[in-house]
PDB file with one MODEL, atoms N, CA, C and O in Angstrom:
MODEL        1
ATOM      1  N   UNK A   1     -55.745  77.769-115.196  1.00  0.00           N
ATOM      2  CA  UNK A   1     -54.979  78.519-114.220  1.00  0.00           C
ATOM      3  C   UNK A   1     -55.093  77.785-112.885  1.00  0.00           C
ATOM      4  O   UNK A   1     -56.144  77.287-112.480  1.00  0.00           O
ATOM      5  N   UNK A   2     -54.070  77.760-112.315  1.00  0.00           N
ATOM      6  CA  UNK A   2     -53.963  76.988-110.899  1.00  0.00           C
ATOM      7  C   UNK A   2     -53.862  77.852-110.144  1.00  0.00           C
ATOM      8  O   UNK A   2     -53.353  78.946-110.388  1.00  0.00           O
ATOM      9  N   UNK A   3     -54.418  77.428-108.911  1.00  0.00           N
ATOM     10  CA  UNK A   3     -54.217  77.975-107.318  1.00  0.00           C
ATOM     11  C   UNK A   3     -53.091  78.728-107.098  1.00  0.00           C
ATOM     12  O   UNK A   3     -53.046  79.794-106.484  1.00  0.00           O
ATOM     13  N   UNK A   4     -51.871  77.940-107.800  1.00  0.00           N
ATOM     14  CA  UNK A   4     -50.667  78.388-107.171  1.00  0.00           C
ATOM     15  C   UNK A   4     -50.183  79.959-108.309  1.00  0.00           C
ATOM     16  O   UNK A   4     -49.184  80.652-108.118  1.00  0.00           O
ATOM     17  N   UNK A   5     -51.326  80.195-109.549  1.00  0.00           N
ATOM     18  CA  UNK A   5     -50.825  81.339-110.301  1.00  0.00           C
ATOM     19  C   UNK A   5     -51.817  82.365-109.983  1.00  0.00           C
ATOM     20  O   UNK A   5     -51.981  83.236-110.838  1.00  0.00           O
ATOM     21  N   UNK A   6     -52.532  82.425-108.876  1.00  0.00           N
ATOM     22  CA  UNK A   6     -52.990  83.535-108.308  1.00  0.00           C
ATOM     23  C   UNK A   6     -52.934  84.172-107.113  1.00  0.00           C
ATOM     24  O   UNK A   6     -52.384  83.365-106.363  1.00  0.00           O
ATOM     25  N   UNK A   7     -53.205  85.229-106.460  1.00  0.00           N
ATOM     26  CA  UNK A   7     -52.651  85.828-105.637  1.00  0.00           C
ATOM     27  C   UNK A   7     -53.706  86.627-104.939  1.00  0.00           C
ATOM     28  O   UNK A   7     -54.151  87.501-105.683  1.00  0.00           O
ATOM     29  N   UNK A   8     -54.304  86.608-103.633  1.00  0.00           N
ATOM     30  CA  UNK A   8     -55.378  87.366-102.910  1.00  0.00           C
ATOM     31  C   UNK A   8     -54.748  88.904-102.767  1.00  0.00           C
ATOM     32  O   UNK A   8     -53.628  89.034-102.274  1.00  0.00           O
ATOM     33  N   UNK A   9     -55.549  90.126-103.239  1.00  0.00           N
ATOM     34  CA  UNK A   9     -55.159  91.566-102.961  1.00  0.00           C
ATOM     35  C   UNK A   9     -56.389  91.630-102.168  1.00  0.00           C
ATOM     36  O   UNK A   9     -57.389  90.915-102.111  1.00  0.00           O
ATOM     37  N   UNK A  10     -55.983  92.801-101.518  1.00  0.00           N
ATOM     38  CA  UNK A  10     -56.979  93.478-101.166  1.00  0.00           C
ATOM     39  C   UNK A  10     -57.426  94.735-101.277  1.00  0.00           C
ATOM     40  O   UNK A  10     -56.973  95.489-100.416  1.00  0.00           O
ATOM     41  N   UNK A  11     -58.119  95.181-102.003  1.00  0.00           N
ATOM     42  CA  UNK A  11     -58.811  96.849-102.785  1.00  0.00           C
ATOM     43  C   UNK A  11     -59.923  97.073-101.960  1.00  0.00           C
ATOM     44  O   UNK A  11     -60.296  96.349-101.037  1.00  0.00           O
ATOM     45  N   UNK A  12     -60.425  98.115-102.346  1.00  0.00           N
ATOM     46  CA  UNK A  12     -61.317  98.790-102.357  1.00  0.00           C
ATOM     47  C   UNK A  12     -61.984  99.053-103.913  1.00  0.00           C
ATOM     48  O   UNK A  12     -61.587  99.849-104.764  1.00  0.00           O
ATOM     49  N   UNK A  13     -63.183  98.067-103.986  1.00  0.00           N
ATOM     50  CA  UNK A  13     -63.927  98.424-104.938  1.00  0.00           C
ATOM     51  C   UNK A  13     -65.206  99.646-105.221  1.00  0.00           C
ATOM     52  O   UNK A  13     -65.882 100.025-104.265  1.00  0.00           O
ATOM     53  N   UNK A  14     -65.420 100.145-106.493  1.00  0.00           N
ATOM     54  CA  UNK A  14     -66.220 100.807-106.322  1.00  0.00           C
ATOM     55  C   UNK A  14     -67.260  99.934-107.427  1.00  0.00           C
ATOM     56  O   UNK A  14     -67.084  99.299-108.466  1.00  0.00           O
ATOM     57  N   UNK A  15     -68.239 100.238-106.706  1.00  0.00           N
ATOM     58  CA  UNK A  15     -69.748  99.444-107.526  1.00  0.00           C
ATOM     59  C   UNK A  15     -70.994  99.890-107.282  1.00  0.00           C
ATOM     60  O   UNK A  15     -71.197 100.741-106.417  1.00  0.00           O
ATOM     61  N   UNK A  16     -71.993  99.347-108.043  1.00  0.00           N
ATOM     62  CA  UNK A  16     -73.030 100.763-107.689  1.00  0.00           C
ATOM     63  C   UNK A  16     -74.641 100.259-106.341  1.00  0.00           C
ATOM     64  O   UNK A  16     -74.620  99.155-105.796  1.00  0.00           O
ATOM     65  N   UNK A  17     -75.261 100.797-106.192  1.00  0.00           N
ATOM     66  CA  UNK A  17     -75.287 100.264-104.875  1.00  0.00           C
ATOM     67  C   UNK A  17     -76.462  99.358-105.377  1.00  0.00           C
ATOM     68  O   UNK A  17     -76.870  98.606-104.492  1.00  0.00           O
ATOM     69  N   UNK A  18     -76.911  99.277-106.215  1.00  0.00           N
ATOM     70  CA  UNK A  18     -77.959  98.006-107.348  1.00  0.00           C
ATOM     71  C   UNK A  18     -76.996  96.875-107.474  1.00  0.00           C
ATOM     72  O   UNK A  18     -77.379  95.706-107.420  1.00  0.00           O
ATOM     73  N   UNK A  19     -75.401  97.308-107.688  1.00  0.00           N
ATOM     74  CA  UNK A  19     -74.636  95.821-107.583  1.00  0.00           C
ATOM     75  C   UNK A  19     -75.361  94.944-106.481  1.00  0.00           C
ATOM     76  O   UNK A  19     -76.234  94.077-106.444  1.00  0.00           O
ATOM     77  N   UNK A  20     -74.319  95.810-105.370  1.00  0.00           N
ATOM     78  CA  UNK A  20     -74.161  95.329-104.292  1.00  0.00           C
ATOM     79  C   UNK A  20     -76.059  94.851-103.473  1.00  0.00           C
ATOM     80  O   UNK A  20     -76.116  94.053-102.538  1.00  0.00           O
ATOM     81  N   UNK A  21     -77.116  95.389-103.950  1.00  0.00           N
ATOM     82  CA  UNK A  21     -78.549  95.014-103.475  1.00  0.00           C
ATOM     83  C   UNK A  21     -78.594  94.008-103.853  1.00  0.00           C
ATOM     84  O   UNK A  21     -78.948  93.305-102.906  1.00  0.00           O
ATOM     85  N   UNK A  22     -78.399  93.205-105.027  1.00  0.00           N
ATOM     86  CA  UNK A  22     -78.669  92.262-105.698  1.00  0.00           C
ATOM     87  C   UNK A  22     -77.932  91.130-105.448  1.00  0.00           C
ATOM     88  O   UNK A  22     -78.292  89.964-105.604  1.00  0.00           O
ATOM     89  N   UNK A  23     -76.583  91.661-104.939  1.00  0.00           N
ATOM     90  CA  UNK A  23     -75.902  90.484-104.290  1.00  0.00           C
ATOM     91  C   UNK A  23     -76.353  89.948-103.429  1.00  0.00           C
ATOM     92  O   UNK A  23     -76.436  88.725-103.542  1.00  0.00           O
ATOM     93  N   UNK A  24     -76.890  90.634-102.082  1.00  0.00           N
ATOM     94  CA  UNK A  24     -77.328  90.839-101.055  1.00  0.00           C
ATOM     95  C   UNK A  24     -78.918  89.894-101.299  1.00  0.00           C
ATOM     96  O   UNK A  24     -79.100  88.912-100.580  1.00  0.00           O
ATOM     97  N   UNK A  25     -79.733  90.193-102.096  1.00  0.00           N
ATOM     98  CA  UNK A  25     -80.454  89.827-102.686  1.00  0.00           C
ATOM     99  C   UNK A  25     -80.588  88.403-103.047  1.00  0.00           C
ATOM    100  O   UNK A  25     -81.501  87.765-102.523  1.00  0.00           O
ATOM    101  N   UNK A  26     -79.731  87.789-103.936  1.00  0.00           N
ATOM    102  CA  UNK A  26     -79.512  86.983-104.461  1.00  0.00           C
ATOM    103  C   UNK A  26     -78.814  85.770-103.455  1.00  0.00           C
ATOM    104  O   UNK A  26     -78.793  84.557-103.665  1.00  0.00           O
ATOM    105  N   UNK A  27     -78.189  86.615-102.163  1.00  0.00           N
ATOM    106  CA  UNK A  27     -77.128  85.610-101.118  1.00  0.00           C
ATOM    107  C   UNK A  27     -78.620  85.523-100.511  1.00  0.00           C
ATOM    108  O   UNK A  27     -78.641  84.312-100.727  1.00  0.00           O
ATOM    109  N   UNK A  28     -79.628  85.712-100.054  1.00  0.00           N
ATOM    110  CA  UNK A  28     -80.546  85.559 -98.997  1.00  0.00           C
ATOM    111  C   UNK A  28     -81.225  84.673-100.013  1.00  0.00           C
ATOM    112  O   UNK A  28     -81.528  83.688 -99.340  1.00  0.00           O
ATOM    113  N   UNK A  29     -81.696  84.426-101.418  1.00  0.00           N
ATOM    114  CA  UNK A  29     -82.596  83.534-101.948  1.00  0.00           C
ATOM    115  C   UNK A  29     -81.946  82.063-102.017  1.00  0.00           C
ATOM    116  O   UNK A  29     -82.450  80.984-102.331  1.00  0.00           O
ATOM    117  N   UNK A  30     -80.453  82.461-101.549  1.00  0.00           N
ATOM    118  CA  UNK A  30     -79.527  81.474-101.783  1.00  0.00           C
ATOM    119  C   UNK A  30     -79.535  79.931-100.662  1.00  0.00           C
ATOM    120  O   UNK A  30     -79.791  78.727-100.703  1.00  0.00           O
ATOM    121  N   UNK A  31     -79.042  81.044 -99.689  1.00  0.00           N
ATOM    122  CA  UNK A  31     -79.063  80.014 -98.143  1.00  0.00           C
ATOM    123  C   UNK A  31     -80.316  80.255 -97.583  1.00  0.00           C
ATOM    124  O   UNK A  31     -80.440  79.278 -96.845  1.00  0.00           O
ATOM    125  N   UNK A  32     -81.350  80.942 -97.455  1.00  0.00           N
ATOM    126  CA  UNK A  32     -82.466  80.658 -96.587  1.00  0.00           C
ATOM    127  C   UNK A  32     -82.511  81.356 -95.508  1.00  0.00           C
ATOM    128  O   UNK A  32     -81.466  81.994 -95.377  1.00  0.00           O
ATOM    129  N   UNK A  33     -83.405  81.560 -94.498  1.00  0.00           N
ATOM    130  CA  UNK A  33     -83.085  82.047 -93.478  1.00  0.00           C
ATOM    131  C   UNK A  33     -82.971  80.745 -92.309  1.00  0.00           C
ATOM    132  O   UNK A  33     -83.535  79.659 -92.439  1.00  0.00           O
ATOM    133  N   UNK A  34     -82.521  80.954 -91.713  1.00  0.00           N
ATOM    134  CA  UNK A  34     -82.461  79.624 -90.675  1.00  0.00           C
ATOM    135  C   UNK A  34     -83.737  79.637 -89.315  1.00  0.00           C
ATOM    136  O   UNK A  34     -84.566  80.484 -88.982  1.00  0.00           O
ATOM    137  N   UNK A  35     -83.521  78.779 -88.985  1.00  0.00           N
ATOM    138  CA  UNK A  35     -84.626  78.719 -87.855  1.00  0.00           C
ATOM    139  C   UNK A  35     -85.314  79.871 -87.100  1.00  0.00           C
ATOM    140  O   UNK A  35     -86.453  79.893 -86.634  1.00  0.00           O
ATOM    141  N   UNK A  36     -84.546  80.638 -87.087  1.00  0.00           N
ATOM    142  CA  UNK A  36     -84.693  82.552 -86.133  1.00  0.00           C
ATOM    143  C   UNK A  36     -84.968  83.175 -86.990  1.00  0.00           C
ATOM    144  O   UNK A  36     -85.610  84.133 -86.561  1.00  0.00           O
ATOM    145  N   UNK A  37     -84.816  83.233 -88.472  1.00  0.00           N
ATOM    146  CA  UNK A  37     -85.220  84.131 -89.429  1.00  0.00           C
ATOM    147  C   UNK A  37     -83.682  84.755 -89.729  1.00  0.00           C
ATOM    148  O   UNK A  37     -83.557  85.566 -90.647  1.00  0.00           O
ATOM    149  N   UNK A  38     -82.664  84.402 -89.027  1.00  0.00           N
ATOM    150  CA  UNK A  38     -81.141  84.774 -89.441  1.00  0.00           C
ATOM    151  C   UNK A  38     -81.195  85.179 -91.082  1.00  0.00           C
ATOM    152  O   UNK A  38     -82.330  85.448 -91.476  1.00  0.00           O
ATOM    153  N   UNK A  39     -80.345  85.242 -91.878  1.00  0.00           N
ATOM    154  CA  UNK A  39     -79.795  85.013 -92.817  1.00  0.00           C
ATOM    155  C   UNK A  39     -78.019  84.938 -92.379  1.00  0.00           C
ATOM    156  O   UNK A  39     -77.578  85.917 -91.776  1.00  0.00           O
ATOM    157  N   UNK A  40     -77.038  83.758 -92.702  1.00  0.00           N
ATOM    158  CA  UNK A  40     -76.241  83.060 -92.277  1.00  0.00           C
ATOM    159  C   UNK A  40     -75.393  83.618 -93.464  1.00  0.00           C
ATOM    160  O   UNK A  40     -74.972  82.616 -94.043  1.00  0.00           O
ATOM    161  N   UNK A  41     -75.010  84.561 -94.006  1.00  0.00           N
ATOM    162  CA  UNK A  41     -74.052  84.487 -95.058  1.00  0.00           C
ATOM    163  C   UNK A  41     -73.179  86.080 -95.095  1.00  0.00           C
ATOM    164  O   UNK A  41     -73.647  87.169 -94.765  1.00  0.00           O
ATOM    165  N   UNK A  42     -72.197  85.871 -95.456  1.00  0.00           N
ATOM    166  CA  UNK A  42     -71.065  86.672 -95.090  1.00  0.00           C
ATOM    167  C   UNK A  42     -70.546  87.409 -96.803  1.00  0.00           C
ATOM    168  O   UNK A  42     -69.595  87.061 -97.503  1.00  0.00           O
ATOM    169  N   UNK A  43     -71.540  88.455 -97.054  1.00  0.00           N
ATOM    170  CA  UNK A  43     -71.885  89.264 -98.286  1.00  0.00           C
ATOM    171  C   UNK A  43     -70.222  90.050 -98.686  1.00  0.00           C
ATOM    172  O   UNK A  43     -69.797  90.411 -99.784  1.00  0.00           O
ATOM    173  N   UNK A  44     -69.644  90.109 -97.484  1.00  0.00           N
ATOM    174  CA  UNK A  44     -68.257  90.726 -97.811  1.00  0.00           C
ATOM    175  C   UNK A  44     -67.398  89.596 -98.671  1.00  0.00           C
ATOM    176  O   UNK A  44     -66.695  89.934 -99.623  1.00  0.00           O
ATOM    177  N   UNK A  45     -67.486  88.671 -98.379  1.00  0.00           N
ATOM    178  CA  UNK A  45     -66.937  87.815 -98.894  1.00  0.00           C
ATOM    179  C   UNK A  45     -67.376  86.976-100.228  1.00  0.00           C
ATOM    180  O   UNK A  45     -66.630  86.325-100.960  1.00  0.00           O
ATOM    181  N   UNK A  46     -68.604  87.144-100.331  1.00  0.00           N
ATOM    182  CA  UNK A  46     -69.202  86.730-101.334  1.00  0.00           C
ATOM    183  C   UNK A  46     -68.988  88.154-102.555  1.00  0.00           C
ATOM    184  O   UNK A  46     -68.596  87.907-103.695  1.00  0.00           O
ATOM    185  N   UNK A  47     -69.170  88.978-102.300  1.00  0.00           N
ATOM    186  CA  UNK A  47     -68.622  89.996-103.021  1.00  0.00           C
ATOM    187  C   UNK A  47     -66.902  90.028-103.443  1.00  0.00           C
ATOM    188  O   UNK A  47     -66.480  90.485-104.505  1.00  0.00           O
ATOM    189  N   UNK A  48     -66.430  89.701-102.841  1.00  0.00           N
ATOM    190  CA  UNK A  48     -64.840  89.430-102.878  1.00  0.00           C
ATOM    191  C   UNK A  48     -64.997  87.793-103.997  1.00  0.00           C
ATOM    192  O   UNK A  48     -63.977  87.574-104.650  1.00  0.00           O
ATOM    193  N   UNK A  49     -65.530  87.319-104.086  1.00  0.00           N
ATOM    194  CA  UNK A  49     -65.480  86.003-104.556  1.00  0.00           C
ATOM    195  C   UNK A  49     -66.208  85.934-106.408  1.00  0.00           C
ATOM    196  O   UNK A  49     -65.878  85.220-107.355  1.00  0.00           O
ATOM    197  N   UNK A  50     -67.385  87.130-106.274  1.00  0.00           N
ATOM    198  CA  UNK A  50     -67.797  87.716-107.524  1.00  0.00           C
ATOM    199  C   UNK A  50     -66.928  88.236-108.109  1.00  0.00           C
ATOM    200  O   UNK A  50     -66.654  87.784-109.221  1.00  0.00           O
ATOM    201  N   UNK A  51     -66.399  89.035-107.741  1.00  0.00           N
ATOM    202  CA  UNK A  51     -65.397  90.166-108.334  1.00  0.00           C
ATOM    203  C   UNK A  51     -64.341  89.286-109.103  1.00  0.00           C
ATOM    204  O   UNK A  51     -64.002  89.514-110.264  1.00  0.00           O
ATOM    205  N   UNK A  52     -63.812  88.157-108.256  1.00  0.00           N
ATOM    206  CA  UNK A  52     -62.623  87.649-108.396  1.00  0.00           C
ATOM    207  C   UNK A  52     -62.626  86.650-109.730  1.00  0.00           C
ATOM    208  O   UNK A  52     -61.853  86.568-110.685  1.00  0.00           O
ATOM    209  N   UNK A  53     -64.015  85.823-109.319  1.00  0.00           N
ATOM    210  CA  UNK A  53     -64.238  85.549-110.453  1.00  0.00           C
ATOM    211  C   UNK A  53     -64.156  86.026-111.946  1.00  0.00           C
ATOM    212  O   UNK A  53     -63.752  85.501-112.984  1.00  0.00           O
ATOM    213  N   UNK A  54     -64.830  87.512-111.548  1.00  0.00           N
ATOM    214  CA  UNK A  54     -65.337  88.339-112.590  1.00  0.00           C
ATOM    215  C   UNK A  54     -63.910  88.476-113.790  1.00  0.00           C
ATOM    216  O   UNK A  54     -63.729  88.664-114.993  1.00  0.00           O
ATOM    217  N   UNK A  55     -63.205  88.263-112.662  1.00  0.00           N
ATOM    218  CA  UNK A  55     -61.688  88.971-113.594  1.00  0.00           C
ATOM    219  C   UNK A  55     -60.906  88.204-113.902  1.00  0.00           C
ATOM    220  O   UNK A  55     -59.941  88.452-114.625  1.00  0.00           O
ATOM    221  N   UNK A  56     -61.223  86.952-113.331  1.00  0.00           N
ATOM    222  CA  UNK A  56     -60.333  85.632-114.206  1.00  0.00           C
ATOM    223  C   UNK A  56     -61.196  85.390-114.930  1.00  0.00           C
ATOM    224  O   UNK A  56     -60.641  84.744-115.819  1.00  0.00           O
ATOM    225  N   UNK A  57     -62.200  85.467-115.164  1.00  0.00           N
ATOM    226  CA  UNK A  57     -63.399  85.181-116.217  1.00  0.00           C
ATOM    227  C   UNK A  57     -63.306  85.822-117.686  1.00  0.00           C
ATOM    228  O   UNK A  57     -63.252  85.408-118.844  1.00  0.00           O
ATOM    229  N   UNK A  58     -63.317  87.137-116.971  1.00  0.00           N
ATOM    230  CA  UNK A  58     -63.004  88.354-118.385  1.00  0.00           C
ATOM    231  C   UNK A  58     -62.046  88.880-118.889  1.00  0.00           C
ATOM    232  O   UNK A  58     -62.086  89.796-119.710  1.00  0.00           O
ATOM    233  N   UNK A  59     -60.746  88.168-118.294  1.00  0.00           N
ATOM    234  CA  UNK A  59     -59.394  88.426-119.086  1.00  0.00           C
ATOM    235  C   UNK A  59     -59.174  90.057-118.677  1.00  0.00           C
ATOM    236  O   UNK A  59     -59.277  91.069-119.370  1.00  0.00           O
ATOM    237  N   UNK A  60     -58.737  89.821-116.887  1.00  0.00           N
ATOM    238  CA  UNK A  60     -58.295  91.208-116.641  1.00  0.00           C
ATOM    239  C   UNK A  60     -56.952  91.367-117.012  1.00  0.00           C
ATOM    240  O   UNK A  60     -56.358  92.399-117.324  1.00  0.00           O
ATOM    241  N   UNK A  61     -56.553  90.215-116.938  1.00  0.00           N
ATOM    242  CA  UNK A  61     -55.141  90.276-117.181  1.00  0.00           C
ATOM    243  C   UNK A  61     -54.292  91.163-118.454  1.00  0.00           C
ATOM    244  O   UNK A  61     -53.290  91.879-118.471  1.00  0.00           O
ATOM    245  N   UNK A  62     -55.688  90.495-119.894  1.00  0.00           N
ATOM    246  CA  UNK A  62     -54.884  91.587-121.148  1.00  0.00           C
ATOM    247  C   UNK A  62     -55.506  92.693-120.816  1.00  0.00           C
ATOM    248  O   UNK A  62     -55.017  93.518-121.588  1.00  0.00           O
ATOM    249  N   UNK A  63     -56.605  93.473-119.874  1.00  0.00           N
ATOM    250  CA  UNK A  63     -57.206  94.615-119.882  1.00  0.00           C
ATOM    251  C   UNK A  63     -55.709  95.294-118.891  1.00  0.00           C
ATOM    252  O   UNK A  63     -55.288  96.377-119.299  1.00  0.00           O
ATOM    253  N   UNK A  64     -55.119  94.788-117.905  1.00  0.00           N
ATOM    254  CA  UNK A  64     -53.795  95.173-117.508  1.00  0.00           C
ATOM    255  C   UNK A  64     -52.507  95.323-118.317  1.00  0.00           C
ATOM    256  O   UNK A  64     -51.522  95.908-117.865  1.00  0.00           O
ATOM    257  N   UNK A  65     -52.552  94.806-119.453  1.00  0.00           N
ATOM    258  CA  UNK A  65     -51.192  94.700-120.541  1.00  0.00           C
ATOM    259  C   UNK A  65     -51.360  96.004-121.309  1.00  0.00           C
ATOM    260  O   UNK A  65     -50.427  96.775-121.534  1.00  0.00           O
ATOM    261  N   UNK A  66     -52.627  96.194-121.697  1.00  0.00           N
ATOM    262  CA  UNK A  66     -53.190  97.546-122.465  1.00  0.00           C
ATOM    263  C   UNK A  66     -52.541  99.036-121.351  1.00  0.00           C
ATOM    264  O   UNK A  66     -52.949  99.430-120.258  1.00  0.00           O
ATOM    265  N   UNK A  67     -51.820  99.355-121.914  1.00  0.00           N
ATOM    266  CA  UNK A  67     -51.046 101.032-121.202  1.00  0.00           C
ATOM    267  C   UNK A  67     -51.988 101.953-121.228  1.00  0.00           C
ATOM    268  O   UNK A  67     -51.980 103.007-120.593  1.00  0.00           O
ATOM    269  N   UNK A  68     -53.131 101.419-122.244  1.00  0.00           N
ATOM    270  CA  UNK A  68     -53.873 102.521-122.758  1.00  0.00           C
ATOM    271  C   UNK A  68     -55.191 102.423-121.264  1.00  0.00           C
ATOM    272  O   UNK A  68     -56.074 103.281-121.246  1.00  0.00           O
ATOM    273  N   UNK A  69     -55.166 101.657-120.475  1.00  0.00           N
ATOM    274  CA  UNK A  69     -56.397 101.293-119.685  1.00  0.00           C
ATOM    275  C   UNK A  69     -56.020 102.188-118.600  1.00  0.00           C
ATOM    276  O   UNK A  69     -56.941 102.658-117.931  1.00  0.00           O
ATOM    277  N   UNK A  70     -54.662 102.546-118.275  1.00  0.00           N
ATOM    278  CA  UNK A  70     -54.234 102.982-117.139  1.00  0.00           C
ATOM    279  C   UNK A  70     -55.005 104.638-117.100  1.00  0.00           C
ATOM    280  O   UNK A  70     -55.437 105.359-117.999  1.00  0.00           O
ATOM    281  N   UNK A  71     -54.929 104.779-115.769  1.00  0.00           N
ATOM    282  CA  UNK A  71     -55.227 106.636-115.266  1.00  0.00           C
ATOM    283  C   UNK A  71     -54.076 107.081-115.721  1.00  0.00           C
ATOM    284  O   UNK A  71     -53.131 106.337-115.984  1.00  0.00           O
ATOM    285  N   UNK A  72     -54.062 108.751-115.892  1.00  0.00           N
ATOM    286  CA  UNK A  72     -52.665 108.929-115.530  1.00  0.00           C
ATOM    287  C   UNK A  72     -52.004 109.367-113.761  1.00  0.00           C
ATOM    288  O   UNK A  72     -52.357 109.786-112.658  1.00  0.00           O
ATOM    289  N   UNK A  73     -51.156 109.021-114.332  1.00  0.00           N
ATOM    290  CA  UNK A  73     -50.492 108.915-112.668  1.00  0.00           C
ATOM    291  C   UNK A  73     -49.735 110.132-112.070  1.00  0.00           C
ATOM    292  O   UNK A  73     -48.807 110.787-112.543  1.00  0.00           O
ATOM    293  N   UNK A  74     -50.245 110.219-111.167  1.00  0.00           N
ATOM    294  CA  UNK A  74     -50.050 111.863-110.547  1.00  0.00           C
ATOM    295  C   UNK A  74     -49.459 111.255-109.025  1.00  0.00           C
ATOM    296  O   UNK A  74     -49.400 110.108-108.584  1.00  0.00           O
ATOM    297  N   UNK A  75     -49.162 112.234-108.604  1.00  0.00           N
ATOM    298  CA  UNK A  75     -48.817 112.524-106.774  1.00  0.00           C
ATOM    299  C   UNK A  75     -50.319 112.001-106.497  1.00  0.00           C
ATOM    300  O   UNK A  75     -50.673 110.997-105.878  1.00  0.00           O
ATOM    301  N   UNK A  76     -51.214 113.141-107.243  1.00  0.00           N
ATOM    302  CA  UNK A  76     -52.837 113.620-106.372  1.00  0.00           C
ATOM    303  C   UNK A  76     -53.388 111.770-106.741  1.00  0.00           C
ATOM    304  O   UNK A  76     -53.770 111.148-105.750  1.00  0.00           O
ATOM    305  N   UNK A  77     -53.396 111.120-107.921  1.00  0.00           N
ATOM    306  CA  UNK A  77     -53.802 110.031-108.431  1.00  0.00           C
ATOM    307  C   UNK A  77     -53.430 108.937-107.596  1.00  0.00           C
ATOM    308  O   UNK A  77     -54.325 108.125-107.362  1.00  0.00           O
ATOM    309  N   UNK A  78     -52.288 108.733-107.088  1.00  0.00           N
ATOM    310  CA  UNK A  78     -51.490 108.548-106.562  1.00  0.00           C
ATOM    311  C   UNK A  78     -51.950 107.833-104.854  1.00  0.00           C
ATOM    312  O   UNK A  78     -51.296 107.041-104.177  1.00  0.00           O
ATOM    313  N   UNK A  79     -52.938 108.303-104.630  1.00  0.00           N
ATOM    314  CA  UNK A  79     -53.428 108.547-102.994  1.00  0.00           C
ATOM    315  C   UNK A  79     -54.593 108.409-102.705  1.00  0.00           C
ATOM    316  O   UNK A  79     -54.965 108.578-101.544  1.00  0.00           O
TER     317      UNK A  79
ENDMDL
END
């Protein structure tokens, strides 16, 4: 798959908050802290970059072809 057959959205994910510790977690064992004790890394984005992976990885695409995956769709669903 190329660059040019994907497309940046932007959602709102839900995940559980052990995801997101471990990311957090895992980004600080990553880069280090810098001279001040900083940690230098931008977890919103690194989370955006997991995810994204996650779903060209695991074939969201046929989990989207399946009708059967969908909610049903309401006004209230809807919003």
């Amino acid at each position: 798959m190329s660059a040019a057959d994907t497309i940046e959205v932007r959602a709102i994910v839900t995940m559980t908050t052990s995801a997101l510790q471990t990311i957090v977690a895992n980004a600080k064992a990553l880069v280090g802290p810098d001279a001040r004790g900083h940690y230098r890394v931008d977890t919103a984005d690194l989370v955006s970059h997991m995810v994204s992976r996650f779903l060209l990885e695991r074939d969201f695409e046929a989990y989207v072809k399946d009708i059967g995956n969908y909610p049903k769709l309401t006004p209230e669903t809807m919003q």
